[in-house]
C-alpha positions in Angstrom: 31.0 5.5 44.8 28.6 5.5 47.8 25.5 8.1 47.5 27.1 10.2 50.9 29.8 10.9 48.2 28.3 11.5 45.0 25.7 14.2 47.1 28.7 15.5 48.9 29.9 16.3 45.2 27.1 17.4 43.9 26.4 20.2 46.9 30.0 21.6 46.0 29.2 21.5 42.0 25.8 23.3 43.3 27.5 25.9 45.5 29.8 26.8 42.4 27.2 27.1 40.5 25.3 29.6 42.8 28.4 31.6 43.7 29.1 32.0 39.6 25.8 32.0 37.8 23.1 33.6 40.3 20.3 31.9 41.3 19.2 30.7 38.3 22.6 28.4 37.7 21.7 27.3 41.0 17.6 26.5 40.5 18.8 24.8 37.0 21.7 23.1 38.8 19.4 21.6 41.5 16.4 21.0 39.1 19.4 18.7 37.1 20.8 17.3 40.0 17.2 16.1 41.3 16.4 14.5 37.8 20.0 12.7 37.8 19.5 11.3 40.9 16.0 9.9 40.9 17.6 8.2 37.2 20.5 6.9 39.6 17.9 5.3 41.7 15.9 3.6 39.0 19.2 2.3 37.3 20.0 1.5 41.3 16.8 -0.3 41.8 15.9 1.9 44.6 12.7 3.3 42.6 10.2 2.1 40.0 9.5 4.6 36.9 8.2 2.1 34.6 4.4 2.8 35.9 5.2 6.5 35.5 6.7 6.0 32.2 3.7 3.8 30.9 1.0 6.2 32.4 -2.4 4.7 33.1 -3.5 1.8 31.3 -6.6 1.8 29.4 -9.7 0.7 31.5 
């Protein structure tokens, strides 16, 4: 699936989860959705989080 898709997707799961659980479903929904897709972009090669995961190297 293209990313116009999957984020068309995701807005609908998000807007369910405002219109049923308040806004905080929709806060944890988006928090989620924002931590899936920067993992999407790693795996997609779009990003790099090995520095982030590694942390500063020892001088």
């Amino acid at each position: 699936m293209k990313y116009t898709a999957i984020c068309a997707v995701i807005g609908l799961l998000l807007a369910i989860a405002g219109i049923i659980g308040g806004v905080g479903a929709f806060v944890f929904a988006l928090l989620l959705a924002v931590i899936g897709g920067v993992a999407g972009a790693h795996l997609d090669g779009l990003i790099d989080l090995s520095a982030v995961v590694r942390g500063r190297g020892r001088g």
